[in-house]
PQR file of N, CA, C, O and H, with PARSE charges and radii, in Angstrom:
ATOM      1  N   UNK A   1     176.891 112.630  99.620 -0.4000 1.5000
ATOM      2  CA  UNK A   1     177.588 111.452  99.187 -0.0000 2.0000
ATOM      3  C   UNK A   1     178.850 111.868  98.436  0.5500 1.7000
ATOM      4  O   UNK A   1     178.868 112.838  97.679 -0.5500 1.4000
ATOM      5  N   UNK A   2     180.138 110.916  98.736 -0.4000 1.5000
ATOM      6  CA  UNK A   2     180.578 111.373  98.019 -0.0000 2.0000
ATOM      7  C   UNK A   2     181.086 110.829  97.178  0.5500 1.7000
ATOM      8  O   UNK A   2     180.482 109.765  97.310 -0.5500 1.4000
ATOM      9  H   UNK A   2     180.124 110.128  99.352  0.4000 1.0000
ATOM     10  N   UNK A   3     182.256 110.529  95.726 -0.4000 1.5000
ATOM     11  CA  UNK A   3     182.065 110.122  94.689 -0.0000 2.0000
ATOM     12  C   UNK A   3     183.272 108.573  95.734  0.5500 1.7000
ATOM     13  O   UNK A   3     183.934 108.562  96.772 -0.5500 1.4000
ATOM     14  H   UNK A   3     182.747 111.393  95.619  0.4000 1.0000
ATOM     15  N   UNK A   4     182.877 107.363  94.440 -0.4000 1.5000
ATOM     16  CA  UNK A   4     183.663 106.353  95.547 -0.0000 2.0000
ATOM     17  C   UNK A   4     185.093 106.383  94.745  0.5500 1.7000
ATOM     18  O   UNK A   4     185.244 106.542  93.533 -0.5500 1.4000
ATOM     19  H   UNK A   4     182.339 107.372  93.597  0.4000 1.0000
ATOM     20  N   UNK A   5     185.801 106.245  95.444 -0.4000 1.5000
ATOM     21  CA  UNK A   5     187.621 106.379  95.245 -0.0000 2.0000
ATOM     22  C   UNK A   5     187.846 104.699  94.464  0.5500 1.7000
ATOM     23  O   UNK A   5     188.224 104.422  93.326 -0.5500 1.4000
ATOM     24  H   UNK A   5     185.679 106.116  96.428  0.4000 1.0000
ATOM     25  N   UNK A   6     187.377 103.667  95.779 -0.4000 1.5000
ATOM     26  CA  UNK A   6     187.626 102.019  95.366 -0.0000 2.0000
ATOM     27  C   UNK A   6     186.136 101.827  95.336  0.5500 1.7000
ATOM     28  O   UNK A   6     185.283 102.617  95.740 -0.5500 1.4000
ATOM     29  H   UNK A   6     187.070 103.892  96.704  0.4000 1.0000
ATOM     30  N   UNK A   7     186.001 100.895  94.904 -0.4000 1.5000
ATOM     31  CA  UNK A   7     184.374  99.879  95.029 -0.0000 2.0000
ATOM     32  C   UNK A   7     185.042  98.598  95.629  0.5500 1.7000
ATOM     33  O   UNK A   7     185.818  97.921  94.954 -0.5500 1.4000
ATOM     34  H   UNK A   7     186.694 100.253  94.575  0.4000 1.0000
ATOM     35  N   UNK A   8     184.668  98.243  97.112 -0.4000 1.5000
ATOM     36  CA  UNK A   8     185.053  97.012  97.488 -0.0000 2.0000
ATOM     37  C   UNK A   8     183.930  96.370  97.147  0.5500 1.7000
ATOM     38  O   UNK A   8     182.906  96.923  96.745 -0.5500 1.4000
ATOM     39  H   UNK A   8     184.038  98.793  97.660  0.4000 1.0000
ATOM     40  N   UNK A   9     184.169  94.618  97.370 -0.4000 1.5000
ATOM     41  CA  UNK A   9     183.019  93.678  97.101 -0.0000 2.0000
ATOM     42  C   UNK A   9     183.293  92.547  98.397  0.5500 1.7000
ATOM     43  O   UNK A   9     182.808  91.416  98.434 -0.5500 1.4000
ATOM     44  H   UNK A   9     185.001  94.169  97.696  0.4000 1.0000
ATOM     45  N   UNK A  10     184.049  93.057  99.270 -0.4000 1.5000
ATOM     46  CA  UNK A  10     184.351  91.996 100.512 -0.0000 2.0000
ATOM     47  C   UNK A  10     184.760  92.765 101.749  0.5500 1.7000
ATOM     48  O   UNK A  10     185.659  93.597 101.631 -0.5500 1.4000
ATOM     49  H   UNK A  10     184.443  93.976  99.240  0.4000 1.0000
ATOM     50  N   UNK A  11     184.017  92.510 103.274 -0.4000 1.5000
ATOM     51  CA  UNK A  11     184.932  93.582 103.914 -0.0000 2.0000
ATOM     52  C   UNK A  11     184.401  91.698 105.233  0.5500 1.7000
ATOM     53  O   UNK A  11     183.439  90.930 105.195 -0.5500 1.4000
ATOM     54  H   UNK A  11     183.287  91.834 103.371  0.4000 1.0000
ATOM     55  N   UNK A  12     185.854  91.774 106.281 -0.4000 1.5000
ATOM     56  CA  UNK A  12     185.653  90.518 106.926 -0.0000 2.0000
ATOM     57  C   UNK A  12     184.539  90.711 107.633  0.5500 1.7000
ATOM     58  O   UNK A  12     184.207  91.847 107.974 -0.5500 1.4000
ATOM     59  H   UNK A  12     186.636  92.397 106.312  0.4000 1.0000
ATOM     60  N   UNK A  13     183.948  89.816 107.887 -0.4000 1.5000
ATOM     61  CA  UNK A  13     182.970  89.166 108.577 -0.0000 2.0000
ATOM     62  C   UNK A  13     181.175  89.935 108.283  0.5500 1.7000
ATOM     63  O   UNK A  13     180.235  89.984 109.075 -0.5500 1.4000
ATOM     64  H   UNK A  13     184.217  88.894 107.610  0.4000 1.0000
ATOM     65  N   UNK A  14     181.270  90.458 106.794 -0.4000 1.5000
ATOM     66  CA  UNK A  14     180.265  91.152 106.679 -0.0000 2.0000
ATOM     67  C   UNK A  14     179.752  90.417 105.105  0.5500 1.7000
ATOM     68  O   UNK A  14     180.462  90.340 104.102 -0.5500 1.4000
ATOM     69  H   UNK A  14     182.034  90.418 106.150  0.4000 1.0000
ATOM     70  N   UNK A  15     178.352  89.935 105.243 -0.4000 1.5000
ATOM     71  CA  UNK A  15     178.086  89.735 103.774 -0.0000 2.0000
ATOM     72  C   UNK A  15     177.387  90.517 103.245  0.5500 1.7000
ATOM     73  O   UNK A  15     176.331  90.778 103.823 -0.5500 1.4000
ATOM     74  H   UNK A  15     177.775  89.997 106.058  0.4000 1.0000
ATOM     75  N   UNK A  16     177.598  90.996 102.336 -0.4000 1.5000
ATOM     76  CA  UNK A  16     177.265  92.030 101.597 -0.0000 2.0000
ATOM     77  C   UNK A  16     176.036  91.869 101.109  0.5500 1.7000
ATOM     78  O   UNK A  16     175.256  92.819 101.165 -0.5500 1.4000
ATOM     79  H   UNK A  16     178.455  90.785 101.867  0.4000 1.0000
ATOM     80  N   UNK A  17     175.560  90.394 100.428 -0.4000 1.5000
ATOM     81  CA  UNK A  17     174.576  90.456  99.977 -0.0000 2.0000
ATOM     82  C   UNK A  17     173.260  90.207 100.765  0.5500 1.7000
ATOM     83  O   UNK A  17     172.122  90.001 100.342 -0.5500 1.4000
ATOM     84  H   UNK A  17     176.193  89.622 100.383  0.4000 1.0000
ATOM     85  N   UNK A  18     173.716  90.280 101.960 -0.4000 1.5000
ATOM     86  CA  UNK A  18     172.488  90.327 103.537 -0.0000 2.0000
ATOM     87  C   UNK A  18     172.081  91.982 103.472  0.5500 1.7000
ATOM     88  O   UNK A  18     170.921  92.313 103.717 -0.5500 1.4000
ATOM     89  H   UNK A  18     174.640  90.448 102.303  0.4000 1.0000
ATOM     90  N   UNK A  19     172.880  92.766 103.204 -0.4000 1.5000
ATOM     91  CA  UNK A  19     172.674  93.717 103.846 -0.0000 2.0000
ATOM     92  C   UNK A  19     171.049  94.202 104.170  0.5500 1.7000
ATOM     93  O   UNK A  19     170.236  94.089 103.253 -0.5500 1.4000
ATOM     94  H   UNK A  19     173.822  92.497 103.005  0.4000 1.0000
ATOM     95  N   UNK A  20     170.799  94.509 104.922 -0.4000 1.5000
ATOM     96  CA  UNK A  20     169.331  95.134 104.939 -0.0000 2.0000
ATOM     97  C   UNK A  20     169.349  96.580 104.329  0.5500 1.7000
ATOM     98  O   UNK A  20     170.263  97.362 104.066 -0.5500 1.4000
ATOM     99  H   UNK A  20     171.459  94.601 105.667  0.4000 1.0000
ATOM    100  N   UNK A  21     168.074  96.630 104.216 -0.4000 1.5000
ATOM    101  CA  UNK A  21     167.734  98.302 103.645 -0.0000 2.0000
ATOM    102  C   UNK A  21     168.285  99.104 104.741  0.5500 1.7000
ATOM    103  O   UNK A  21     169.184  99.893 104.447 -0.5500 1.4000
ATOM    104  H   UNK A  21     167.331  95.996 104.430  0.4000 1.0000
ATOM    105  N   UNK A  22     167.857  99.023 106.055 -0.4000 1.5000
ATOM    106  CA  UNK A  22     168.653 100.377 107.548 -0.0000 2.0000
ATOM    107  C   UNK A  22     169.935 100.322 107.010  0.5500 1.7000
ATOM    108  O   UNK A  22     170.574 101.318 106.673 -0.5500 1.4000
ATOM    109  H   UNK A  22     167.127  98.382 106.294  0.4000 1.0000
ATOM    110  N   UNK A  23     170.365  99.034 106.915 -0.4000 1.5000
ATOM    111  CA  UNK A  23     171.882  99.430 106.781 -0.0000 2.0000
ATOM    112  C   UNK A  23     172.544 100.212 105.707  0.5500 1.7000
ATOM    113  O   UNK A  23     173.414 101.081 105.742 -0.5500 1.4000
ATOM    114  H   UNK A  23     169.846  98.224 107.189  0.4000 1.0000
ATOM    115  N   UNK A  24     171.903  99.671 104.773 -0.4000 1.5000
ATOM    116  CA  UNK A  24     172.252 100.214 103.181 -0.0000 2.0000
ATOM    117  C   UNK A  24     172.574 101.545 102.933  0.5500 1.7000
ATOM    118  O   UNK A  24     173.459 102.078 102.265 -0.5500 1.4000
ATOM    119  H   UNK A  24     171.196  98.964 104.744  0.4000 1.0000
ATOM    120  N   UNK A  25     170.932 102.295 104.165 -0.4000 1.5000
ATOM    121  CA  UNK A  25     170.449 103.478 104.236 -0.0000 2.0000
ATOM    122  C   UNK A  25     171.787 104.066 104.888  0.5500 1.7000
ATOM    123  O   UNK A  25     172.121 105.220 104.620 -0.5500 1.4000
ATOM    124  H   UNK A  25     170.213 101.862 104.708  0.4000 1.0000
ATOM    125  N   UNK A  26     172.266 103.564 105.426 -0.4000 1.5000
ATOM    126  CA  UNK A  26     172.877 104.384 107.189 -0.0000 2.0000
ATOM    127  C   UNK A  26     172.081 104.692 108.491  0.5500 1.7000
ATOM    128  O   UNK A  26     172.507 105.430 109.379 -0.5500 1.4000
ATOM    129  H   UNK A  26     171.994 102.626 105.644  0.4000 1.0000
ATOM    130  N   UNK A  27     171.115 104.177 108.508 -0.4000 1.5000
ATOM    131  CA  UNK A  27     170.771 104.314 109.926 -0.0000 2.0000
ATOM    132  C   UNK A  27     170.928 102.681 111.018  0.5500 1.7000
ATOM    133  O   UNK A  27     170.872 102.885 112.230 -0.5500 1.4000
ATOM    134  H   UNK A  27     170.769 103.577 107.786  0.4000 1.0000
ATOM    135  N   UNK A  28     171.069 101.525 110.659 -0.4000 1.5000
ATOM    136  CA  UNK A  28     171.908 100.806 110.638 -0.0000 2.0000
ATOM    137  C   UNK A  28     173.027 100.632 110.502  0.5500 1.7000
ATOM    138  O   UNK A  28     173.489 100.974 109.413 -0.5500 1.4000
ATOM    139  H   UNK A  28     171.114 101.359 109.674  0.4000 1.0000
ATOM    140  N   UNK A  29     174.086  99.953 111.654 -0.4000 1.5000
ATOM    141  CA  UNK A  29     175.376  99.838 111.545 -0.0000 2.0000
ATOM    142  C   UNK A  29     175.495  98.446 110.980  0.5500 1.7000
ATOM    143  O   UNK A  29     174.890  97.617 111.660 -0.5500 1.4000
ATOM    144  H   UNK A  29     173.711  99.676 112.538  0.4000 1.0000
ATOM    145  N   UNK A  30     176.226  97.875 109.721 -0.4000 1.5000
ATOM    146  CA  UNK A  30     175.821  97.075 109.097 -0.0000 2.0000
ATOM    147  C   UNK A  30     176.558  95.561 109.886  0.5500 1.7000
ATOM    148  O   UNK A  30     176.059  94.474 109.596 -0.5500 1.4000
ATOM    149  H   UNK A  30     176.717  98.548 109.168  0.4000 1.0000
ATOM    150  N   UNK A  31     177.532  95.613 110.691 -0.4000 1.5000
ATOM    151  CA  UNK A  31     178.622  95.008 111.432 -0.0000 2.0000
ATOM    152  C   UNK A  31     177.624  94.611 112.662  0.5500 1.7000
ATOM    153  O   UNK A  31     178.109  93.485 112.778 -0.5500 1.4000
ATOM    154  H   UNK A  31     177.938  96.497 110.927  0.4000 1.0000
ATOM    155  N   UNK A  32     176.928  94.630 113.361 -0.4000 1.5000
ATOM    156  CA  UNK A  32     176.283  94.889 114.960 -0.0000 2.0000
ATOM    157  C   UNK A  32     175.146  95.251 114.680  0.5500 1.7000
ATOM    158  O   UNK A  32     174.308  94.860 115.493 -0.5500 1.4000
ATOM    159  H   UNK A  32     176.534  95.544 113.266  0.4000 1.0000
ATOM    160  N   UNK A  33     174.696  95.952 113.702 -0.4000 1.5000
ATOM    161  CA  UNK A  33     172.822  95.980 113.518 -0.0000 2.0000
ATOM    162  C   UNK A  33     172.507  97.136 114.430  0.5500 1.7000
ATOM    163  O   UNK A  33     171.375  97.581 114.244 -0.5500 1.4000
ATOM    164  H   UNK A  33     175.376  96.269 113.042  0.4000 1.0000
ATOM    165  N   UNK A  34     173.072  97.625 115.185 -0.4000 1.5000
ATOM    166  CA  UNK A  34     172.700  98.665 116.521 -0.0000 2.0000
ATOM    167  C   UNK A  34     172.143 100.033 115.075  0.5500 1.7000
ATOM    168  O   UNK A  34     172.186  99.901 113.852 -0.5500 1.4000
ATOM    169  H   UNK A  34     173.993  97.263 115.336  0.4000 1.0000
ATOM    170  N   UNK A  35     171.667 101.239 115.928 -0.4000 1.5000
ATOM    171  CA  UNK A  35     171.234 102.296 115.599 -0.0000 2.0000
ATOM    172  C   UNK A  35     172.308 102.695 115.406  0.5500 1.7000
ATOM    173  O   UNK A  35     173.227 102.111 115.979 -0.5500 1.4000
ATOM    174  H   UNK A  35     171.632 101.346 116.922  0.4000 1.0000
ATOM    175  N   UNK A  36     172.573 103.697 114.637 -0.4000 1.5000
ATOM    176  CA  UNK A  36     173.626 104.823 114.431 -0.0000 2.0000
ATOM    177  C   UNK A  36     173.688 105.685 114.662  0.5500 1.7000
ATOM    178  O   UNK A  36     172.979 106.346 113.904 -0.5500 1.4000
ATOM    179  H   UNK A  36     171.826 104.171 114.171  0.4000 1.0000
ATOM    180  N   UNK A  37     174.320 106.453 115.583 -0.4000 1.5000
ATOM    181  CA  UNK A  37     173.975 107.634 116.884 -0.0000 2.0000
ATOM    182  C   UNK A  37     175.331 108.582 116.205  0.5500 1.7000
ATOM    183  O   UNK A  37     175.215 109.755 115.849 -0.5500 1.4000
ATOM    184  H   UNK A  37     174.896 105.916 116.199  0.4000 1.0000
ATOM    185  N   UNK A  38     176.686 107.722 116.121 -0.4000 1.5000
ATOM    186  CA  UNK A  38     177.871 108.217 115.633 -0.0000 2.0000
ATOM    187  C   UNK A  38     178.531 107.613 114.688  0.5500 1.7000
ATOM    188  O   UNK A  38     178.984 106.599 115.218 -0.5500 1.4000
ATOM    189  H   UNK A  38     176.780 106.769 116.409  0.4000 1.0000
ATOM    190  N   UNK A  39     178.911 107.653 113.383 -0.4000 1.5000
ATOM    191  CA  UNK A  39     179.286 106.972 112.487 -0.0000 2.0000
ATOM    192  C   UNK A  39     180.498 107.085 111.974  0.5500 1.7000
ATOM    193  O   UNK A  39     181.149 108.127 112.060 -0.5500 1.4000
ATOM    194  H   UNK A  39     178.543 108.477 112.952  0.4000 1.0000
ATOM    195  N   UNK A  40     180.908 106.041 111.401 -0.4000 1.5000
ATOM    196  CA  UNK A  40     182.158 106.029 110.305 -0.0000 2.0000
ATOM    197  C   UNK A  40     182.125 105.101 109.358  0.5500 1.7000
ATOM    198  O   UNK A  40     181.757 103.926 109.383 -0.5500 1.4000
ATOM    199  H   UNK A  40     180.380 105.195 111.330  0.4000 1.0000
ATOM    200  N   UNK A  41     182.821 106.191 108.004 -0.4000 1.5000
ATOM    201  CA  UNK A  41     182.620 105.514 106.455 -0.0000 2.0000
ATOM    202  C   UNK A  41     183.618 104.054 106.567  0.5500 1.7000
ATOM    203  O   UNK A  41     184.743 103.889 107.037 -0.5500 1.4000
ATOM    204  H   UNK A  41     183.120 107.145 107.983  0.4000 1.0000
ATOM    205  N   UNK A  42     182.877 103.329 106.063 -0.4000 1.5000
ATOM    206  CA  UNK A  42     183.494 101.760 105.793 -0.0000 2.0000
ATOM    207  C   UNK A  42     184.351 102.269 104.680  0.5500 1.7000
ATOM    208  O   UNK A  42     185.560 102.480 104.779 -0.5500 1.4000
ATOM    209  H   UNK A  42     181.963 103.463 105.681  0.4000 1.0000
ATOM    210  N   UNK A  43     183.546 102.468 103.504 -0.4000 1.5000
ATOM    211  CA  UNK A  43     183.773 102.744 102.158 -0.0000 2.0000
ATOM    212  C   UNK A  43     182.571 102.371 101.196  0.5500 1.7000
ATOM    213  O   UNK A  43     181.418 102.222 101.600 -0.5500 1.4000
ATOM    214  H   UNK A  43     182.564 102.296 103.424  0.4000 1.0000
ATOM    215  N   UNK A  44     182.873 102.270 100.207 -0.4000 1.5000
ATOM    216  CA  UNK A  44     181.927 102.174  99.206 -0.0000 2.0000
ATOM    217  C   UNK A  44     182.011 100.504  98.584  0.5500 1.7000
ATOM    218  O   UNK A  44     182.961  99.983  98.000 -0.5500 1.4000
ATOM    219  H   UNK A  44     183.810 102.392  99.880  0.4000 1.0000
ATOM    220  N   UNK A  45     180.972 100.033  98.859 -0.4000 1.5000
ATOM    221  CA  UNK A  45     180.604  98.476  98.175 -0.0000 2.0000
ATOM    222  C   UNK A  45     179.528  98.433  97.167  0.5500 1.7000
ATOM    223  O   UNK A  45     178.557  99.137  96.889 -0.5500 1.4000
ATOM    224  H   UNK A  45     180.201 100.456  99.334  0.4000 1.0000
ATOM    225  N   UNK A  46     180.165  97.129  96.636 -0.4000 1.5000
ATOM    226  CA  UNK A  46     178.185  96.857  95.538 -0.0000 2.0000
ATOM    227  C   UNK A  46     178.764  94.765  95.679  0.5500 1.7000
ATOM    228  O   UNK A  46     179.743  94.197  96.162 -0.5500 1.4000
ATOM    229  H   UNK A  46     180.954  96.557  96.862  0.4000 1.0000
ATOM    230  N   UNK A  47     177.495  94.293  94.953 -0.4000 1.5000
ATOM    231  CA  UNK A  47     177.597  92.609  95.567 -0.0000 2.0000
ATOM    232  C   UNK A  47     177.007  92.448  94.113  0.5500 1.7000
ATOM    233  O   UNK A  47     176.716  93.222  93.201 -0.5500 1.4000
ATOM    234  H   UNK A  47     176.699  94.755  94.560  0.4000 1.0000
ATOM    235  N   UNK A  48     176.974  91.304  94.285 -0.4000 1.5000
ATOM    236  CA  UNK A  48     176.397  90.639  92.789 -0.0000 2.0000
ATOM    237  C   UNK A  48     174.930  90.843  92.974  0.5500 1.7000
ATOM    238  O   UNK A  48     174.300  91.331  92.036 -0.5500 1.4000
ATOM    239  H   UNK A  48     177.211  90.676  95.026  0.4000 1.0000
ATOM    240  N   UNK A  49     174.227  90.477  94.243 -0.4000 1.5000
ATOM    241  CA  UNK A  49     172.875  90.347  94.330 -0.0000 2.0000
ATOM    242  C   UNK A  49     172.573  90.921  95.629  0.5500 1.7000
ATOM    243  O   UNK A  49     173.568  90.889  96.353 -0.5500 1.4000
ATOM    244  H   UNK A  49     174.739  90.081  95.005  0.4000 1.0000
ATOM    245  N   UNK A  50     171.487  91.467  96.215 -0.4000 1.5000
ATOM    246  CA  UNK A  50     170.930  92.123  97.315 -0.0000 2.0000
ATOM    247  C   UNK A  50     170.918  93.890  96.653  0.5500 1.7000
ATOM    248  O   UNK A  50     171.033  94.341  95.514 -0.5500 1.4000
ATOM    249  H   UNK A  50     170.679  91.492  95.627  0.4000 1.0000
ATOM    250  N   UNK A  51     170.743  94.452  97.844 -0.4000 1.5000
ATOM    251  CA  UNK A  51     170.775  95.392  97.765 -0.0000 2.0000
ATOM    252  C   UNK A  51     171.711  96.470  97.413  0.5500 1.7000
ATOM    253  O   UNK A  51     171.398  97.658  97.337 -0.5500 1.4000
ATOM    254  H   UNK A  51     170.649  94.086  98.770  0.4000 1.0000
ATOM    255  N   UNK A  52     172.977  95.939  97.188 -0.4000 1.5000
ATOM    256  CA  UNK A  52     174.355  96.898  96.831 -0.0000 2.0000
ATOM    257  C   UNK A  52     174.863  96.232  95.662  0.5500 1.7000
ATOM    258  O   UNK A  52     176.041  95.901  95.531 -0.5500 1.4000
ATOM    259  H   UNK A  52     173.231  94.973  97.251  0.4000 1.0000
ATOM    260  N   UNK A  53     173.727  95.992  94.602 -0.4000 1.5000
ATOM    261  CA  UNK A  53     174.043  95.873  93.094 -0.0000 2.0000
ATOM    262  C   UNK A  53     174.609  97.191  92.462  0.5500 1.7000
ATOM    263  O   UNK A  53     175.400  97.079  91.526 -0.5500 1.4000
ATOM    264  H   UNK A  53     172.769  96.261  94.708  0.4000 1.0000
ATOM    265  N   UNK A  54     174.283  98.325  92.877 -0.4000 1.5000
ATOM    266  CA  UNK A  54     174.822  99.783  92.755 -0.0000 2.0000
ATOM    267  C   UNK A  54     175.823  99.772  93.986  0.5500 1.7000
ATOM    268  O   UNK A  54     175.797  99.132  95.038 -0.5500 1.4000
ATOM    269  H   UNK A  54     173.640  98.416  93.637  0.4000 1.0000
ATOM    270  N   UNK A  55     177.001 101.006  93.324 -0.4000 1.5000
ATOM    271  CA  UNK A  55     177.815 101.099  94.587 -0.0000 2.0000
ATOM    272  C   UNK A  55     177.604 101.759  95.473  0.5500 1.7000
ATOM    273  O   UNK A  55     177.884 102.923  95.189 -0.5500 1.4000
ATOM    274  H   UNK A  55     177.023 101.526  92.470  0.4000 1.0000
ATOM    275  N   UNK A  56     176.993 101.576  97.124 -0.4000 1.5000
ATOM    276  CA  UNK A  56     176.636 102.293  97.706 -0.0000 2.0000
ATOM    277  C   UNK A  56     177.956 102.510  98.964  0.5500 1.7000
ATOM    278  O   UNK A  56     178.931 101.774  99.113 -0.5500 1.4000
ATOM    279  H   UNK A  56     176.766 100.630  97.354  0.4000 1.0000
ATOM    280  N   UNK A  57     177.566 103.886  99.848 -0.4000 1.5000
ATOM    281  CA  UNK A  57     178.396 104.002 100.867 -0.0000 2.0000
ATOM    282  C   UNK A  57     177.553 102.973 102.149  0.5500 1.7000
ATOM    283  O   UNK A  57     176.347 102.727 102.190 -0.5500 1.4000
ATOM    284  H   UNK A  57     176.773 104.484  99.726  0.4000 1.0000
ATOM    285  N   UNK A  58     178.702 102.470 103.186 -0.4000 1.5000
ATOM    286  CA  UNK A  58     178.168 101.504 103.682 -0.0000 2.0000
ATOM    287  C   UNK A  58     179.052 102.393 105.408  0.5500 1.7000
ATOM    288  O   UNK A  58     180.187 102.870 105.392 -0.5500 1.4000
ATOM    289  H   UNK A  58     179.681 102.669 103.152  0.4000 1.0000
ATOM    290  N   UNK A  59     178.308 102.376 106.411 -0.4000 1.5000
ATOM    291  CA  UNK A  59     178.808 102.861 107.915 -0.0000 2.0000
ATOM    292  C   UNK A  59     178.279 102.141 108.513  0.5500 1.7000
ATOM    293  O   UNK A  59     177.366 101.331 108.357 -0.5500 1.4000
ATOM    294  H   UNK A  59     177.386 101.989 106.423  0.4000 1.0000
ATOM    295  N   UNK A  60     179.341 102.690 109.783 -0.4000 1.5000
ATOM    296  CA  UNK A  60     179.306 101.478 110.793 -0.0000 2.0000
ATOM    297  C   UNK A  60     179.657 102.898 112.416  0.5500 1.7000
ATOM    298  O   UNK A  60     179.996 104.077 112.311 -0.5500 1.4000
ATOM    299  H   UNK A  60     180.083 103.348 109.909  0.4000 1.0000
ATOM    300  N   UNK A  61     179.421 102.197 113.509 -0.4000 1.5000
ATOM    301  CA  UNK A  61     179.847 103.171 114.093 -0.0000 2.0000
ATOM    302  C   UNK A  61     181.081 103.577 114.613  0.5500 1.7000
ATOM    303  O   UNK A  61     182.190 103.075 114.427 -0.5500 1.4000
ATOM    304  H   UNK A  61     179.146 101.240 113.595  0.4000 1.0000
ATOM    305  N   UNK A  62     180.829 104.329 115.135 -0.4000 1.5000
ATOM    306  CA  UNK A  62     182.203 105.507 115.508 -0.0000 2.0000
ATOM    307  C   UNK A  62     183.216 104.573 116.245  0.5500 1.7000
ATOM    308  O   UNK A  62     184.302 104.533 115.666 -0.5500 1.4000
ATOM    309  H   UNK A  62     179.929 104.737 115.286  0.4000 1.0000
ATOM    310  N   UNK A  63     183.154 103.996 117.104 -0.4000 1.5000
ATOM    311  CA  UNK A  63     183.770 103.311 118.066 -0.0000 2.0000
ATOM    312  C   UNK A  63     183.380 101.895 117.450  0.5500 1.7000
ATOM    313  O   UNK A  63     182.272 101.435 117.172 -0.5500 1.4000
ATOM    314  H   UNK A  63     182.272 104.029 117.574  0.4000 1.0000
ATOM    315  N   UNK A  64     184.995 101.215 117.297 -0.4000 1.5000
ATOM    316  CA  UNK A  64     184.579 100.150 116.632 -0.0000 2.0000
ATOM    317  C   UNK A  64     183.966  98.962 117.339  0.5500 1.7000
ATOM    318  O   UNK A  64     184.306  98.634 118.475 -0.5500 1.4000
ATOM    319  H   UNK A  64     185.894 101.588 117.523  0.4000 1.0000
ATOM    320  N   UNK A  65     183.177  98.416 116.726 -0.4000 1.5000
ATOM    321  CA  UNK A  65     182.036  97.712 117.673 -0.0000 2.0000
ATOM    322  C   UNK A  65     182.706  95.978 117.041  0.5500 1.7000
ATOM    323  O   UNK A  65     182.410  94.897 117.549 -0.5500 1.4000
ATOM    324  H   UNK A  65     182.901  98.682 115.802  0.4000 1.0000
ATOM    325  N   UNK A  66     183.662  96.196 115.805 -0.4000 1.5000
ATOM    326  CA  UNK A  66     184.071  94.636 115.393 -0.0000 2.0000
ATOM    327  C   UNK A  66     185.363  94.884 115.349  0.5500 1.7000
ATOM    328  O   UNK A  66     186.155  93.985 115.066 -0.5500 1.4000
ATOM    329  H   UNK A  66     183.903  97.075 115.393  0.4000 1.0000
TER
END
């Protein structure tokens, strides 16, 4: 992990405070829900409530799927 540069709290068409645990984790792509085979860093988020009350890193895959 690495240390976060920004802490976003909004990225489009994604609510943050849905996120599921796969996704949270990274084995979920949090955008499309698919498995994560190849990835890329969103960045680092946290929400008022759910699971990214801490700032966590959040991926999505390689090839943009949104």
């Amino acid at each position: 992990m690495t240390a976060p540069t920004e802490i976003r709290t909004a990225f489009p068409g994604l609510d943050l405070e849905r996120i599921t645990f796969d996704q949270a984790k990274g084995w979920r792509c949090p955008l499309c829900n698919k498995l994560l085979v190849a990835d890329r860093l969103l960045g680092w988020f946290s929400a008022e409530s759910g699971l990214l009350t801490d700032a966590t890193e959040l991926w999505a895959c390689a090839e943009p799927c949104r």
